[in-house]
N, C-alpha and C positions, 0 to 999 in steps of 0.2 A: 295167695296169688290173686292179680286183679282176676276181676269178672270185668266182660265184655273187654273193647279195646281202648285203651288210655292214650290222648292225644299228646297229653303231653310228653309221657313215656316217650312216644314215637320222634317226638323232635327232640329228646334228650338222645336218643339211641342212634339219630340217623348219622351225624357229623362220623362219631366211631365206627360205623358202618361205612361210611364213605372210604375213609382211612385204610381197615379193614381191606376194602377191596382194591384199594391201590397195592397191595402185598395181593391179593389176588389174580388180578392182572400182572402185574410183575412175575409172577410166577407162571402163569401159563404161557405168556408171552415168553421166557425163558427156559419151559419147559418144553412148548412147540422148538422152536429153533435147534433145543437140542434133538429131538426125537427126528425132526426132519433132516438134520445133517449125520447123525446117527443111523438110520433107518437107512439112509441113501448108501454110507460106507457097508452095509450090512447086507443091502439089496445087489452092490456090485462084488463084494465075497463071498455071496455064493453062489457067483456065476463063475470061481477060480478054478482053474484043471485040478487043482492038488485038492485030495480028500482032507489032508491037512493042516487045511486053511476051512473049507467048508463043512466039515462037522462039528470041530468047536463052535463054530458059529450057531450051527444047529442044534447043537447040545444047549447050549447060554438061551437061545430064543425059546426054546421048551421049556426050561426050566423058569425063566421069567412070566409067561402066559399060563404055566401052569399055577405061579402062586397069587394070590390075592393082591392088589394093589396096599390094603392097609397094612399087611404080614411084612410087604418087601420095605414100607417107608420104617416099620415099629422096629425090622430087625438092621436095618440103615443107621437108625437113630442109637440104637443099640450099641455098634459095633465103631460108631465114629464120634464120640460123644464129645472131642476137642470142634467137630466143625458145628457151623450154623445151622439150624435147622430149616433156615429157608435155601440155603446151596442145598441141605441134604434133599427137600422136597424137590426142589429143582430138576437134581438130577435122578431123582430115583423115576420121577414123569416122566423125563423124558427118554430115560432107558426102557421103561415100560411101554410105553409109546412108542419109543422105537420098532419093537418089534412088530407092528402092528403096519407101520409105516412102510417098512420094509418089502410087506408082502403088496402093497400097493403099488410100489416103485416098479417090483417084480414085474406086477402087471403090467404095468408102461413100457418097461423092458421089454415086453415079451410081445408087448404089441405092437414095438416096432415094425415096419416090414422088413423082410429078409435082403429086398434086394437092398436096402440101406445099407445091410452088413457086407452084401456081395460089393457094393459100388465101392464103400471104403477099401477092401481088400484090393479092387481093382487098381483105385487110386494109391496103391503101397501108401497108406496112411496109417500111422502107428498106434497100437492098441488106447494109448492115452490123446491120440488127435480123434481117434474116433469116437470114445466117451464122449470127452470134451466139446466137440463142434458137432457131431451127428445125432449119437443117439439118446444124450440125457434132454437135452433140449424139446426134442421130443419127448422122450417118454414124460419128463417132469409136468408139459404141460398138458399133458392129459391127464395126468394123475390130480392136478391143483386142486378139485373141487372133492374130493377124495380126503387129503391133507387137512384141508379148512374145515369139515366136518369131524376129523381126529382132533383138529384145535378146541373146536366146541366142547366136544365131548371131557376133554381133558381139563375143559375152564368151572364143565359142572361136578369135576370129579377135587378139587382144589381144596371143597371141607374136610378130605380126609389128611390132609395139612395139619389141622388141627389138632391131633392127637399126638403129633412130636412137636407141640408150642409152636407152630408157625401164628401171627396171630395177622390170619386173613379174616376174610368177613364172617363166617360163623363160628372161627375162636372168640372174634368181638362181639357175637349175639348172645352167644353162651355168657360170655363172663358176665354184659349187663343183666341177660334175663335171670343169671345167680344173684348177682349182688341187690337186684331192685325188682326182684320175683315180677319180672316183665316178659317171660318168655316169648309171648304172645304177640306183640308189637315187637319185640328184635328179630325174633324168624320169619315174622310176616314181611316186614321192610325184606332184609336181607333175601328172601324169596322173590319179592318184587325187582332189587335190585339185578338180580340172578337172572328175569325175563326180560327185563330192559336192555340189561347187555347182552345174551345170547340171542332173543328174536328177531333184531336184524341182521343180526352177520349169519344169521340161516340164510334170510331171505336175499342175501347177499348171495350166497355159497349156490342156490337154488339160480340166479340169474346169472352165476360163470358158469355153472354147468351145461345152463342154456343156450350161452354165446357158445362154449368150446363145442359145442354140441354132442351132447352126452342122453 
């Protein structure tokens, strides 16, 4: 293995890395989207009269927060072995995520005010004109900065991709640091790339927070 850091290494390693993280990005960006329209149908089933409708739901969301994110993609990868493994990562985030989103939504839901539910009722407005026009509008945007830090969170969670051949940017630091015993320059880049793209859409997430006033 080298000693110290190899420059040139690092400009052989980065282009793959680059690469790498456009399957990174692709992935979280498709993984967000789904955990956020997932989370949402999950967040208004279990506000449904019927037990059910709302204890499967509650049953699935226990059962997913109780196992491990790399358990649910290795036994994903497992059991669907005809699909891709960048759909299977895809969807295994964003159902994991889901459940997390969920309880967010809640909270927006819930912080509606009541007389928005009263005025709707007033207005004989129908259970789906009232989601729709009154109270998701609201809760959703209270919830946004909420959402966007699940996003982050889910973009630094994207190396466990790796272990069912997704080849995002630290299955491509691994294989160079294997093949050219450079480990040291592919995860350092790869680590850097990592702060480049999550430090500002914090400091993003940090200044909607501040507008919506949170």
């Amino acid at each position: 293995m080298n000693q110290g850091f190899d420059w040139d290494a690092a400009g052989d390693v980065l282009p793959l890395l680059l690469e790498g993280f456009r399957v990174t990005l692709l992935a979280t960006v498709l993984g967000t989207l789904v955990a956020a329209v997932l989370g949402l149908a999950i967040a208004v089933a279990g506000r449904a009269p019927s037990r059910w409708v709302t204890m499967p739901v509650k049953a699935v969301m226990e059962f997913v927060r109780a196992t491990p994110l790399l358990v649910q993609l290795v036994g994903a990868a497992a059991l669907f072995t005809s699909v891709e493994p960048l759909t299977i990562g895809v969807v295994v985030l964003g159902i994991h995520y889901a459940t997390y989103t969920s309880e967010v939504y809640r909270a927006g839901i819930d912080g509606v005010p009541k007389g928005q539910w009263e005025a709707c009722r007033a207005l004989s407005l129908s259970p789906r004109r009232t989601w729709q026009a009154v109270i998701l509008p609201q809760a959703v945007r209270n919830v946004l900065p909420a959402l966007g830090n699940y996003a982050i969170s889910m973009f630094k969670e994207t190396p466990f991709l790796a272990v069912i051949m997704v080849q995002e940017m630290v299955f491509e630091a691994r294989k160079y640091g294997a093949d050219h015993f450079a480990y040291t320059e592919a995860f350092t880049l790869a680590g850097l790339v990592f702060l480049v793209a999550s430090y500002p859409t914090s400091l993003l997430m940090r200044k909607l927070e501040k507008r919506l006033g949170h």
